[in-house]
N, C-alpha and C positions, 0 to 999 in steps of 0.2 A: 725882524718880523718873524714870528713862531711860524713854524713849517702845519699849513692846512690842508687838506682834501677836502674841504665843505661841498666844492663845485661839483667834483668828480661823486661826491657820495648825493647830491642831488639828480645830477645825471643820470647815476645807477638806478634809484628812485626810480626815474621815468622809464625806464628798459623793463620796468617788472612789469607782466602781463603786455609785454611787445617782443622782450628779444629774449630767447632761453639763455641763461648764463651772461648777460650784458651783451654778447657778441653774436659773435657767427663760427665760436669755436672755444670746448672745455678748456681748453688750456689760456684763455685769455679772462675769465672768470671767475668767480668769487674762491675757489674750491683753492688755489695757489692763492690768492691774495689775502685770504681772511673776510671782513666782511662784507668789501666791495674793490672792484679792479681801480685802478686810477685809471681815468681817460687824458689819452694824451690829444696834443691839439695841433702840433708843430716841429720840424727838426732839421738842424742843419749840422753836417760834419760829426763830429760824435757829439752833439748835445742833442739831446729830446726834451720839449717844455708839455707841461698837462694843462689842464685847460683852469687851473688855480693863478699858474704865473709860476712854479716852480722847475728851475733847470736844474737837467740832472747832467751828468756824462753817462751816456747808454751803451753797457757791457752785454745788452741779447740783441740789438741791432737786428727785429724785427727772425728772431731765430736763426740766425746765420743768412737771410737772404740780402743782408745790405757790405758786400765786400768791398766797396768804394768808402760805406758812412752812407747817412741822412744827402739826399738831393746835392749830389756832386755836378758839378755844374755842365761838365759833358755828357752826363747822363739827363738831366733837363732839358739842355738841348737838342740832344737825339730825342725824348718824347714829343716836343714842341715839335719837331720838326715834321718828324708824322703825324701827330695828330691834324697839323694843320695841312698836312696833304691828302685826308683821310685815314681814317683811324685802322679799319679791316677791308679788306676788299675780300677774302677767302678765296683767293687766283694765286695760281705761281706767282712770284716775285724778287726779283732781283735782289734783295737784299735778304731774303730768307734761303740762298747758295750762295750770299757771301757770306754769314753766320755759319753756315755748312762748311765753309771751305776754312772758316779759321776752326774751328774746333778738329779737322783733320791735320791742320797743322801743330794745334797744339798738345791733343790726346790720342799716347800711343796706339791705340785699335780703332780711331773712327775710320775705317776703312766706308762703311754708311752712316750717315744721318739722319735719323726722322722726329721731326720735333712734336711736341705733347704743351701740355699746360701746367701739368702739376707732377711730384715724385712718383706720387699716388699713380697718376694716368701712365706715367713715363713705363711703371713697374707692372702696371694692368698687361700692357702691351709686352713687355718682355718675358713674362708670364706666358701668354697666349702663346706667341713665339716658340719659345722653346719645347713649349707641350708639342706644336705641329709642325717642328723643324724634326723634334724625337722619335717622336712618333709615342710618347711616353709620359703614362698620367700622375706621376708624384711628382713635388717640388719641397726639397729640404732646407730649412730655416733653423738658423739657431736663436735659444732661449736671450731675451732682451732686446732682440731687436728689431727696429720696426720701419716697415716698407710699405707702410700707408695704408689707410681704413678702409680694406677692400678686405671680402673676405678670406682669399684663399690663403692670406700673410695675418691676420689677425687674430693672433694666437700668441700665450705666454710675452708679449709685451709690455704689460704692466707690472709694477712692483706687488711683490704679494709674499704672504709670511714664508719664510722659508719650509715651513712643514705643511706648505699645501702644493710644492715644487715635486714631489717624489724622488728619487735616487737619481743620482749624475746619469747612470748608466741606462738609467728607464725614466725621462723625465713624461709628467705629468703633464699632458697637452691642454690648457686652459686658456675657454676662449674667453678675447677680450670684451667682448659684446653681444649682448643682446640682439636678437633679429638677424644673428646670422645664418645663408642657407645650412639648412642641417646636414648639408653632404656637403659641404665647401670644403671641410678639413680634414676628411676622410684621405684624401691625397696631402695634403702635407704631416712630412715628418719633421719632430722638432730633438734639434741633438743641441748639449752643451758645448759653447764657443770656447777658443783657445784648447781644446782637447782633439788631438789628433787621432790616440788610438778613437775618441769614442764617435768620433765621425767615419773612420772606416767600419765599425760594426755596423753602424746607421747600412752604410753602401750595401755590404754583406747579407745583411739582412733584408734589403730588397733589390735583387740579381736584374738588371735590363729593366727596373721600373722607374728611377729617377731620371727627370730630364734635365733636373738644373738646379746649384746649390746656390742659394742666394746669402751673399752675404756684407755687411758694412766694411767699410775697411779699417773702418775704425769704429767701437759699440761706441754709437751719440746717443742712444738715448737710455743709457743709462750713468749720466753725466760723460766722461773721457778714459774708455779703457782701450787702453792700446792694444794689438793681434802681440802674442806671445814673438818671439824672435823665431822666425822661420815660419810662422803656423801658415800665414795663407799661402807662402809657396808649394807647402805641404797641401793645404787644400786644394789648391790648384791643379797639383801631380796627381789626386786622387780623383779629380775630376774626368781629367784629360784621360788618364789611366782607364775610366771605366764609362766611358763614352756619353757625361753625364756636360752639362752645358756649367759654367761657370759664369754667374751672373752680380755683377761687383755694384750694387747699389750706391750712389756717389750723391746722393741727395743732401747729404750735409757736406760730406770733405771735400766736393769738388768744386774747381775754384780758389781754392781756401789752404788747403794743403801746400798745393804746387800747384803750378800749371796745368798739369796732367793727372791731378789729384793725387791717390793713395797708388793708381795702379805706375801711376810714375817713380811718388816717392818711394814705394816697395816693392818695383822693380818688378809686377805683373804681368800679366798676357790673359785677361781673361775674355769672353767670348761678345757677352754684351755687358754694357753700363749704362746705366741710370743716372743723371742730372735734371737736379730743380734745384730750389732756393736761390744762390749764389748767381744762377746762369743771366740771369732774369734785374738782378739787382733792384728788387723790387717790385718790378712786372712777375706775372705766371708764365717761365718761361722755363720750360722742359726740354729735355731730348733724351732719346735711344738711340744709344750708337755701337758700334759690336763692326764683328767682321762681317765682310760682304756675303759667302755662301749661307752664312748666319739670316742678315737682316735683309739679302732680298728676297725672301722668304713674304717678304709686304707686300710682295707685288700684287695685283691684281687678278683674282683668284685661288690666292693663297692665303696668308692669315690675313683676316679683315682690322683693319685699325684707320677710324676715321675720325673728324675733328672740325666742327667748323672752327675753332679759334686755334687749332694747332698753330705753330709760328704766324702766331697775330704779328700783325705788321708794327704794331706801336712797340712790343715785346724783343721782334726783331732790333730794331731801331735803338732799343736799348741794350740789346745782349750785344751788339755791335761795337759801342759804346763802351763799354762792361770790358770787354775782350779786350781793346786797344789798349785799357789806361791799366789794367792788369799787365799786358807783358812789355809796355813799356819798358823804353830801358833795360832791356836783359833782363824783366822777370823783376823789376825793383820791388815793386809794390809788396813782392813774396818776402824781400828781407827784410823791407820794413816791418809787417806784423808778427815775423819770428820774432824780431828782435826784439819788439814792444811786451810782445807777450813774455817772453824770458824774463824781463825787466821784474814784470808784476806779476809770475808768480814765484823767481827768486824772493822780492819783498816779501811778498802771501808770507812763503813758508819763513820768513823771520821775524816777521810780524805775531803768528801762530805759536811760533816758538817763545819768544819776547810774551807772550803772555799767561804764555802754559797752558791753550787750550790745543788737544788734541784734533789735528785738522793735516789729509792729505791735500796736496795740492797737486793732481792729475791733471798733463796735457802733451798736446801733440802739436806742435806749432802754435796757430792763433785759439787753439780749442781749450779750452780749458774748465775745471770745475775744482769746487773746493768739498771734500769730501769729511763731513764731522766723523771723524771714527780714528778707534784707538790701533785698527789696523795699518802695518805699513804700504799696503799695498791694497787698491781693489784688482780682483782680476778677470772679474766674470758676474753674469746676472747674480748665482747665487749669495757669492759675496757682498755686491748693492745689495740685495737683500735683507743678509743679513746684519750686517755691520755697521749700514752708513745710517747715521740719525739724521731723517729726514726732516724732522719736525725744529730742531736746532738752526740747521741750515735755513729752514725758512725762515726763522726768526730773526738771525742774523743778517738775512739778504732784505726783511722790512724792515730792519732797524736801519739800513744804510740809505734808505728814502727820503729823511730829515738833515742827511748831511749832503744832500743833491749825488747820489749814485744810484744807480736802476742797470736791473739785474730780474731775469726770471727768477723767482723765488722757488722754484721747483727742483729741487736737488736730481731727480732723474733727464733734467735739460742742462745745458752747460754756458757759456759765456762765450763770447765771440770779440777778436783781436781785429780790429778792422784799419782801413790805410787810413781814415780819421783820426785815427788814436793818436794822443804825441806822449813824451816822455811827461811833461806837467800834467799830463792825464794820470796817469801811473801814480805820480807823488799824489795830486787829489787823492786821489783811490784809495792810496794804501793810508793817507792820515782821515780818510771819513772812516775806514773799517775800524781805524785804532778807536776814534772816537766810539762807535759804532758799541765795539769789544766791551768798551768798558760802561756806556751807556748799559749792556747786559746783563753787569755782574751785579 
């Protein structure tokens, strides 16, 4: 039967003059997809089906927030289970300090807990935080990376020509949007990542005004660039060194990485962290968690941060859930998606080579992305920039729709190794891409 969208390009149809972009968000719309999204309708373990009748194997697994896969079945039943006990009550609750109490055991600084709904909100609040723990009004960010569509971080996170970047040493602050307040980014500074000397100039350059460097631990959105060897211990020292708060945003790696995310696997101490996606496995399920002199700083009459659906109880129920079947087994779940992931992108790159198209294959455990370019390395935004052919990669990632694989087609998002995946995933994979390849030439 010939691979169709009819449905899915009906559907979109009806969205026009109802939903801006088909959804309730850019990145799920026409603008990555060409010239309508597919609507999906169902999904279990790593398959996702759309509402035509076509199975894929799903490699963006809802942007990293599904580290289980599609409705794993103790994740079902934790939602079932609260839902049918009531969904929110917004009261204390006992299972929202037993969520607190595993993530103290599992990540090294939760010294405190405070749960949120989204990265976005997680990173509002640690924002706020540091400003009124510091007493001090900048907060430094580096070029590519992004910490949620708020204003004070919405800056230089989009792909953009390289000669509208300015010089390494003086980057170009460019906001990402329209309608922002006009003094939001008067307080942040933006410095090039992996560059040590040129984050301590940033410092240098404003004495007792920084309250806190924000950074990924690994750049996700600009597909998978790993931190230089040593950089963020180095960022770290320059922190600590000049009394500025060190703020490790874990919105994609955490979870996912290890246990204890990036600050585990690269051996950190940083002040507060950020978790969403992963925490949640599907739910809006956030937290800030950092050292205690730090985050009780929430208390009442201190920095405000409030929430009627913070640690929603159904959210709870499932990060509970989430947490268990993750460190199972001494942490199994973590060897299984290294290892899947090594699999398939050892194949990638022999596959790429076997065909003679110029393609990196960047990643850090389960994260991965396939980089069109004739460089051996990305290292940094300006490098995405300028090197990776973005428009290739999507081509390539719509062409592997008709051989049942699904993948963001957006070269500055990356692909997600999850405990669903088996090794017959990997073979699919890698014999749809070949098809895929040559379907191209």
């Amino acid at each position: 039967m010939p691979f169709s969208t009819e449905k899915s390009k009906r559907i979109y149809e009806r969205t026009l003059g109802v939903l801006i972009e088909a959804s309730s968000s850019s990145s799920r719309g026409p603008a990555n997809f060409g010239k309508y999204p597919i609507f999906m309708e169902r999904a279990r373990g790593a398959r996702i089906y759309d509402v035509d009748g076509n199975e894929y194997i799903d490699w963006m697994m809802a942007f990293g927030a599904l580290p289980l896969g599609h409705a794993h079945p103790e994740i079902v039943e934790a939602i079932t289970e609260a839902a049918t006990t009531g969904a929110h009550f917004a009261t204390a609750t006992p299972v929202e300090l037993e969520v607190a109490e595993m993530l103290q055991r599992i990540v090294p600084n939760a010294e405190r807990v405070r749960f949120a709904n989204t990265g976005t909100e997680a990173m509002m609040a640690a924002i706020r935080l540091a400003r009124g723990v510091t007493g001090r009004p900048k907060l430094l960010k580096f070029e590519g990376h992004y910490h949620g569509w708020h204003d004070d971080l919405l800056v230089s996170s989009n792909v953009l020509p390289p000669s509208a970047l300015g010089l390494r040493s003086d980057p170009i602050k460019i906001p990402d949007s329209s309608g922002l307040n006009r003094t939001a980014l008067e307080d942040t500074i933006v410095v090039t990542w992996n560059d040590l000397p040129a984050l301590q100039r940033a410092i240098e350059n404003h004495p007792g005004q920084i309250a806190a460097i924000i950074t990924e631990g690994i750049m996700a959105n600009m597909g998978v660039i790993p931190p230089a060897e040593g950089y963020l211990r180095g960022l770290q020292e320059l922190a600590k060194s000049n009394g500025i708060l060190f703020i490790l945003d874990e919105t994609v790696t955490g979870f996912r990485i290890a246990p204890g995310g990036c600050q585990e696997f690269y051996k950190l101490s940083p002040d507060l962290v950020t978790f969403g996606k992963a925490l949640g496995c599907g739910l809006p399920v956030a937290a800030l968690v950092g050292r205690a002199d730090v985050m009780d700083a929430l208390k009442w009459g201190g920095v405000l941060h409030y929430g009627t659906h913070n640690g929603s109880r159904i959210g709870m129920h499932a990060a509970r859930a989430n947490l268990r079947v993750l460190t199972r087994d001494n942490n199994a779940s973590f060897r299984h998606t290294w290892r899947i992931a090594e699999r398939l992108c050892v194949g990638y790159r022999e596959l790429f080579k076997k065909k003679g198209r110029a393609v990196v294959v960047q990643n850090v455990g389960p994260m991965f992305q396939l980089m069109f370019t004739d460089q051996p390395t990305i290292r940094d935004y300006r490098d995405f920039c300028q090197f990776v052919d973005r428009a290739a990669f999507q081509k390539f990632v719509l062409s592997l729709f008709p051989f049942g694989v699904y993948a963001s087609p957006s070269a500055a998002l990356h692909s997600i190794v999850t405990l669903a995946h088996t090794d017959q995933d990997v073979d699919l994979t890698l014999e749809a891409s070949g098809l895929a390849l040559d379907s191209n030439n």
